[in-house]
C-alpha positions as CSV (number, residue, x, y, z in Angstrom):
1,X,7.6,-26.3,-14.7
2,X,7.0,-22.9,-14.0
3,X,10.7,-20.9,-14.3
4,X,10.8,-18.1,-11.8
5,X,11.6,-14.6,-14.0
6,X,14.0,-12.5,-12.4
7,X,15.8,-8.8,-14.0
8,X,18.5,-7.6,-11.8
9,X,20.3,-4.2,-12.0
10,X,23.5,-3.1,-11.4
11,X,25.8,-0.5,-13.0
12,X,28.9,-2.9,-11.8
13,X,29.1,-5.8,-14.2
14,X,30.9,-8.3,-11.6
15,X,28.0,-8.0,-9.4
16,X,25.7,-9.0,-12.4
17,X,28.1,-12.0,-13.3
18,X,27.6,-13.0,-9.2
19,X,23.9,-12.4,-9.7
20,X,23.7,-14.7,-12.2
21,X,25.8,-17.6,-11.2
22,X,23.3,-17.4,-8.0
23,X,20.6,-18.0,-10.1
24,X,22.0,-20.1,-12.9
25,X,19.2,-23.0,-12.0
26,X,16.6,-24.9,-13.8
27,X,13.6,-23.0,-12.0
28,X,14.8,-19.6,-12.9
29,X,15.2,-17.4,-16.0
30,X,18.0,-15.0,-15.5
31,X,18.1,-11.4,-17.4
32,X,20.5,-8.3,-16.4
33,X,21.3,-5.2,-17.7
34,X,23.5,-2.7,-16.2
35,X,22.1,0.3,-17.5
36,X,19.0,1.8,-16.6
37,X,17.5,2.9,-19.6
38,X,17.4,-0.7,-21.1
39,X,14.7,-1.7,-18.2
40,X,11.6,-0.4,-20.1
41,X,13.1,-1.5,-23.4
42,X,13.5,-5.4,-21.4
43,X,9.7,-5.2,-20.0
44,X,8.2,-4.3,-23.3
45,X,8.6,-7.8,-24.2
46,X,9.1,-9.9,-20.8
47,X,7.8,-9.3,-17.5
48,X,9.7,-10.5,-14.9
49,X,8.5,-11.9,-11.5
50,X,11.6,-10.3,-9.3
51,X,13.9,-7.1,-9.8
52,X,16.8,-6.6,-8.3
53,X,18.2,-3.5,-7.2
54,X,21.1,-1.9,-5.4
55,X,20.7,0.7,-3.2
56,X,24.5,2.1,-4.1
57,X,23.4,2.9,-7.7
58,X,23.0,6.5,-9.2
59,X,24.9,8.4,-6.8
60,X,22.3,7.9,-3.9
61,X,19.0,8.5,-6.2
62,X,18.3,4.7,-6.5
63,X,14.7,6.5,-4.3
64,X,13.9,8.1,-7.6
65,X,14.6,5.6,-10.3
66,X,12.6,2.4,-8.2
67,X,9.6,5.3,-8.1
68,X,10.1,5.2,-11.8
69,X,10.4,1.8,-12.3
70,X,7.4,0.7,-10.3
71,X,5.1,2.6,-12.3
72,X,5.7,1.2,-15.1
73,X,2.3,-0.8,-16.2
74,X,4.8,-4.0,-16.3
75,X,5.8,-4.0,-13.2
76,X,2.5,-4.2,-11.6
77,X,3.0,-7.6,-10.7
78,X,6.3,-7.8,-10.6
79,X,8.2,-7.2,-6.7
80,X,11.1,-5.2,-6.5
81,X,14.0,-6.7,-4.0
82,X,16.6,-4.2,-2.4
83,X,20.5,-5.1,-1.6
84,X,21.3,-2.6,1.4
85,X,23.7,-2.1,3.1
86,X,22.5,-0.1,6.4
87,X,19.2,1.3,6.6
88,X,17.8,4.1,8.6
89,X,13.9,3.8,9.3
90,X,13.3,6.5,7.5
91,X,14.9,5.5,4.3
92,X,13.1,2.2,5.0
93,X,9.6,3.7,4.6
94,X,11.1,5.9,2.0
95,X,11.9,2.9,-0.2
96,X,8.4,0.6,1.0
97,X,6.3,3.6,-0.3
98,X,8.6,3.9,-4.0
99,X,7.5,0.1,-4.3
100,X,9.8,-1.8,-2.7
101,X,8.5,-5.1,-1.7
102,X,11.9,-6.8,0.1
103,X,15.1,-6.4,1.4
104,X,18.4,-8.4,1.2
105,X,21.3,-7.7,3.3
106,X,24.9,-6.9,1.6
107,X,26.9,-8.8,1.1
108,X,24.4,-11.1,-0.3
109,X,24.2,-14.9,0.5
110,X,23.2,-16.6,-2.9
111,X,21.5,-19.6,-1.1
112,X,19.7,-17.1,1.4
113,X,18.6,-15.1,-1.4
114,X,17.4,-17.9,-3.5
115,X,15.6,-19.4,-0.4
116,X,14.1,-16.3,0.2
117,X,12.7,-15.4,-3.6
118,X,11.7,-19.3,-3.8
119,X,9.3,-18.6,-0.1
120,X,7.7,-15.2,-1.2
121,X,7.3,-16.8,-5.0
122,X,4.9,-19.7,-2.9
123,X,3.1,-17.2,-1.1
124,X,2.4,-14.8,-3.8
125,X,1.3,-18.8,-5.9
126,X,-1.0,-19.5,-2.7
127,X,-2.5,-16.1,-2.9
128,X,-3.4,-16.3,-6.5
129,X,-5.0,-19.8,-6.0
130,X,-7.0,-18.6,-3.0
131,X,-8.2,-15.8,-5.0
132,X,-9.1,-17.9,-8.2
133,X,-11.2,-20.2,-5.7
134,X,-12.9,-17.3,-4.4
135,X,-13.2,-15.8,-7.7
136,X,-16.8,-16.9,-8.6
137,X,-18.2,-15.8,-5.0
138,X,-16.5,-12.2,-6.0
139,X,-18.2,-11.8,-9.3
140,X,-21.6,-13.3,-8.1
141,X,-21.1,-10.2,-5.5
142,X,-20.8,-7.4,-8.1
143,X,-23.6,-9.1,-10.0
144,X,-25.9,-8.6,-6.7
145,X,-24.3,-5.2,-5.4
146,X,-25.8,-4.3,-9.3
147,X,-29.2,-4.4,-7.8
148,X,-29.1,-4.1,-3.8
149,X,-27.2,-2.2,-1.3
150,X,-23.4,-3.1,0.5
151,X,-25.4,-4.2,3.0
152,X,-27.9,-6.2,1.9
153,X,-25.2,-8.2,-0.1
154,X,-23.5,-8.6,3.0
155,X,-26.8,-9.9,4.6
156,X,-26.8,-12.3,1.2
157,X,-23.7,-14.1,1.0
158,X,-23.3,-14.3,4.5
159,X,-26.6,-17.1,5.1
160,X,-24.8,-19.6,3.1
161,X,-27.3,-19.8,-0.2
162,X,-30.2,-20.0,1.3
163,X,-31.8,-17.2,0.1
164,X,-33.2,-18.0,-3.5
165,X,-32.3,-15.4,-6.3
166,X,-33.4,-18.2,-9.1
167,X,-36.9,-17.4,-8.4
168,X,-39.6,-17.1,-5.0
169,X,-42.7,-15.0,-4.0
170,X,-42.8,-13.1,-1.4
171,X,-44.3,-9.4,-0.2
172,X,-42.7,-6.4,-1.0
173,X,-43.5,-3.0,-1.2
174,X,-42.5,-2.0,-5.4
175,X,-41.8,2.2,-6.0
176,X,-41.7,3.1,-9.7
177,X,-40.1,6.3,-10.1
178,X,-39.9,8.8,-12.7
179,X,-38.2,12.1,-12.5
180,X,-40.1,14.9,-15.2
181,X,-38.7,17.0,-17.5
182,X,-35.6,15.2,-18.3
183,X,-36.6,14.3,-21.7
184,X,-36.9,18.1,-22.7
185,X,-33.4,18.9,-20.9
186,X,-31.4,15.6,-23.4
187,X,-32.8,17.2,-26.5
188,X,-30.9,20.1,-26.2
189,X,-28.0,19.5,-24.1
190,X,-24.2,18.2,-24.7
191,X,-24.4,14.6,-24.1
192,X,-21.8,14.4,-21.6
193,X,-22.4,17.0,-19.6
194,X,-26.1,15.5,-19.4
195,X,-25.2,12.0,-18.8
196,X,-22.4,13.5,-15.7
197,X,-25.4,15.3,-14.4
198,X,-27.5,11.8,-15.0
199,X,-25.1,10.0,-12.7
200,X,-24.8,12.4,-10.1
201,X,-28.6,12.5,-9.4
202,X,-28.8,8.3,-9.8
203,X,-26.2,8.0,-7.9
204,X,-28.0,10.6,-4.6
205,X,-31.4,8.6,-5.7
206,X,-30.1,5.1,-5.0
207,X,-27.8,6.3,-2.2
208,X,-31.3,7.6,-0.4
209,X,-32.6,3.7,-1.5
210,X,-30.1,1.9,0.0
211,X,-29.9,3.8,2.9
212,X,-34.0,2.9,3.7
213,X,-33.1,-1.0,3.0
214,X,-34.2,-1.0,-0.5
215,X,-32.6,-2.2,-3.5
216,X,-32.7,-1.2,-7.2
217,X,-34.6,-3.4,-9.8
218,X,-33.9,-1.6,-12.9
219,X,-32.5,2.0,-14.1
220,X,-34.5,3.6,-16.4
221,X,-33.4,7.0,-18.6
222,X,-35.5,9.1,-16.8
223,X,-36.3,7.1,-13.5
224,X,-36.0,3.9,-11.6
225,X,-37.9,0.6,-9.9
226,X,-36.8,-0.2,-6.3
227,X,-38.0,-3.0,-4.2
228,X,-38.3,-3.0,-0.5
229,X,-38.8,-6.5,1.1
230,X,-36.8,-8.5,-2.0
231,X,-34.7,-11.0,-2.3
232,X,-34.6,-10.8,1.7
233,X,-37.8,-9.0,4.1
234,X,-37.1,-6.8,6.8
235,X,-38.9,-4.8,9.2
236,X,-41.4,-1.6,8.3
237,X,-40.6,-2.5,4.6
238,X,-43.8,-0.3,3.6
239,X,-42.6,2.2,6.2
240,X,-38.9,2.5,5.0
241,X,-40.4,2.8,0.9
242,X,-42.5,5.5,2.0
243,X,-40.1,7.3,3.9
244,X,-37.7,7.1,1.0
245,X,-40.3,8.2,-1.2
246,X,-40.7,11.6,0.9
247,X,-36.9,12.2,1.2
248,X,-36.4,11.9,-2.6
249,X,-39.3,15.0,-2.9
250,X,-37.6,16.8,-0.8
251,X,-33.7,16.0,-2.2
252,X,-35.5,16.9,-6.0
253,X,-36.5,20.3,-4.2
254,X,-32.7,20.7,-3.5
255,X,-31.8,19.9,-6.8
256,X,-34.2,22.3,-8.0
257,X,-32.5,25.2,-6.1
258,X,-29.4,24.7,-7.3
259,X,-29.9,23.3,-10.5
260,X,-27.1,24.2,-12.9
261,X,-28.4,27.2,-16.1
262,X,-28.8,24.1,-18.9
263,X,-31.9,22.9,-17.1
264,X,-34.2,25.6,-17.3
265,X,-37.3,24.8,-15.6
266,X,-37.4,23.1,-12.5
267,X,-38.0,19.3,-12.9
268,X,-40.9,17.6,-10.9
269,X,-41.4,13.6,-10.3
270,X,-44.0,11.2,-9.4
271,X,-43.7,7.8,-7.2
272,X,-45.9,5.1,-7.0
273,X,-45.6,2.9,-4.1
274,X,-47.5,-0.6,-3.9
275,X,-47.5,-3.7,-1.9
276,X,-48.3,-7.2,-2.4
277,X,-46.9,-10.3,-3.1
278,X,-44.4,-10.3,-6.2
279,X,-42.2,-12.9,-7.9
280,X,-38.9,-12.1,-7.6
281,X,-35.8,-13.9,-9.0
282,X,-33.1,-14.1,-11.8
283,X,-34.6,-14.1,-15.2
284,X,-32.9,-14.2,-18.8
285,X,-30.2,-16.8,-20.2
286,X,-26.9,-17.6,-20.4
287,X,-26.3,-14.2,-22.1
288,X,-28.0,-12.2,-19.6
289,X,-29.6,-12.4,-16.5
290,X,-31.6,-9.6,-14.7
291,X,-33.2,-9.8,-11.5
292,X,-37.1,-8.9,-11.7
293,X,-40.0,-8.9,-10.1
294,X,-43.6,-9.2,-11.4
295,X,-47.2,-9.1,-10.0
296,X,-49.6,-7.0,-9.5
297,X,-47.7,-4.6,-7.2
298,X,-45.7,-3.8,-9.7
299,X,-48.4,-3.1,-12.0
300,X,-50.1,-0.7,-10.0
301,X,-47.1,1.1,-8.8
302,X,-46.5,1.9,-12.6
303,X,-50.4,2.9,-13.1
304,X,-49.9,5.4,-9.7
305,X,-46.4,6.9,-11.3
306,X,-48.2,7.7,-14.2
307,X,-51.4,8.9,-13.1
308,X,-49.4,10.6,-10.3
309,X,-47.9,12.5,-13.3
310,X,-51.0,13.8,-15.3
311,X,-52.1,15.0,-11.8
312,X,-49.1,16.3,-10.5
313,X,-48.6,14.5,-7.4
314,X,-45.6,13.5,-6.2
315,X,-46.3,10.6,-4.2
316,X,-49.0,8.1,-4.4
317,X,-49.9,5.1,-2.1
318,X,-52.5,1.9,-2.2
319,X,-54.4,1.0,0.9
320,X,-52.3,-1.9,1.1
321,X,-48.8,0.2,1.8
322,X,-51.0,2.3,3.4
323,X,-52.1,0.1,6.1
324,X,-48.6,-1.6,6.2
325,X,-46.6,1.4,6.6
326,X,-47.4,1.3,10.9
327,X,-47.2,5.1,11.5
328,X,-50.0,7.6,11.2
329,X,-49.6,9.4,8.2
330,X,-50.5,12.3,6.2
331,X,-52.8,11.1,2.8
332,X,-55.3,12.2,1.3
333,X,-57.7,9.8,-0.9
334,X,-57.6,10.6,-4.8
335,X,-60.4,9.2,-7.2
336,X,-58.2,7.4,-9.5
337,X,-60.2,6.4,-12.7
338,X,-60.9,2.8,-13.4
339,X,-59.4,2.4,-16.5
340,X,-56.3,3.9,-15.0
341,X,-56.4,1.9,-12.0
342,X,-55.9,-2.2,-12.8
343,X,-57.2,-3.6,-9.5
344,X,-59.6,-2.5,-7.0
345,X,-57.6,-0.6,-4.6
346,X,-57.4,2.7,-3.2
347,X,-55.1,5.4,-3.8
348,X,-53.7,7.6,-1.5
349,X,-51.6,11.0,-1.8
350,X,-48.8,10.9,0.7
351,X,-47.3,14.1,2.0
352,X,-45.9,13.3,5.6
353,X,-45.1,10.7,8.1
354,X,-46.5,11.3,11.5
């Protein structure tokens, strides 16, 4: 049987002799000290569920020392109950905010207050088994919100497992990413004040992703690969990759204007956006899993990225988004060589949606 832990406090020692004939039971294990130094000295070696206080103590700063008690890392999980005797609102909130989690009338009924600990101990039980059944559906959800946006996780746990992460094809629109001149900056710069820069960029870049319905496949040093239309298809998928696309140009040009002194040229980037059908699902083992996506579209919107980059062009499109996208546009066709260009497609330079 699980024995209910409680500490109580009190500076008179009569009151700690009532205390513990109250709780001199077989489902709870009693501890009291009536000084207030020996409470951290106690939780270094025993947590308790309960602590009991009295709001008489310390010539009326009893406020101060629950605020210290509370933030101790023991008493995390532990709930702090208060003997009052009256009890303004003010000093109510006063207490609820320094961590006090009940209240017990003075002069205390032992039966009352054992009744009372035994309820919010079987609540606080419940809570913890609900949240161990609900435990795997939580992690699965930081495993997804790895890859896709709040809302598309949302979208994903709430249609009941029937879309398939294990593995399906489908069409999606693939944008391979890679922002220039970072590789120049990391040899020469402090580690952490790269890697802080790093993380504020990533974090604007998938921000801007999200925000257009698409979801990150991978993070790579220096760039990224998003999907738009995997695991689950939406509307204008083509249209929403493309319009990210543009707004990352024009966020790097506002990173470019105030760029902090250790980057000393202004950095440039290249996109490749291309559409097609894709396998897309959870591969890896036991160890590790990753959600990828393979095909042709992928391949090609890695060719583009990097012919994009020899050439100096930001962003660049096959027919296929091209077409799918569902807006006039502003493109202009670029002779893409054939050994740099997999599959017979063309390949557009996009600079506006009309």
């Amino acid at each position: 049987m699980t024995r209910i832990k409680i500490l109580a406090f009190d500076g008179n020692k009569y009151n700690l002799l009532a205390l513990q004939g109250i709780f001199a039971r077989e489902e709870f294990e009693f501890r009291s000290t009536s000084s207030s130094f020996e409470i951290p000295k106690i939780l270094e070696t025993w947590v308790p569920d309960y602590l009991i206080m009295d709001d008489g103590l310390h010539d009326g700063k009893v406020l101060d020392l629950i605020e210290e008690v509370s933030s101790l890392q023991a008493m995390k999980s532990a709930s702090i109950i208060l003997q009052v005797d009256k009890l303004n609102d003010k000093l109510f909130y006063d207490y609820l905010r320094a961590g006090v989690t009940e209240f017990i009338r003075k002069p205390v009924v032992g039966t009352y207050l054992v009744h009372k600990i035994n309820l919010h101990y079987s609540g606080q039980h419940s809570q913890s088994k609900a949240r161990d059944l609900t435990g795997k559906v939580e992690r699965m959800s930081e495993f997804v919100k790895k890859y896709f946006s709040d809302e598309l996780v949302d979208q994903l746990t709430s249609q009941s497992g029937t879309v398939e992460l294990k593995g399906s094809q489908q069409v999606a629109t693939i944008m391979n990413l890679h922002i220039i001149g970072l590789d120049v900056v990391a040899e020469n710069q402090d580690p952490r004040t790269l890697a802080d820069f790093l993380n504020e960029v990533f974090t604007d870049l998938m921000d801007l992703i999200y925000g257009n319905g698409g979801s990150v496949n991978k993070l790579l040093a220096d760039g990224l690969i998003a999907t738009f239309g995997v695991p689950v298809a939406a509307e204008k998928d083509a249209f929403k990759a493309a319009k990210c696309a543009l707004e990352i140009v024009d966020y790097l040009q506002t990173i470019n204007d105030v760029r902090p002194k250790f980057i000393k040229q202004p950095l440039s980037l290249a996109i490749g956006l291309s559409t097609g059908k894709v396998f897309a699902g959870l591969i890896g083992s036991v160890r590790r899993l990753e959600f990828s996506v393979l095909g042709e579209a992928v391949t090609l919107a890695d060719q583009m990225k990097s012919y994009g980059e020899l050439r100096g062009i930001p962003v660049l499109i096959d027919d296929k988004t091209m077409n799918a996208i569902g807006v006039p546009q502003k493109t202009l066709e670029v002779s893409m060589p054939a050994g740099a260009r997999p599959f017979n497609v063309g390949v557009f330079q996009l600079t506006q949606l009309l």
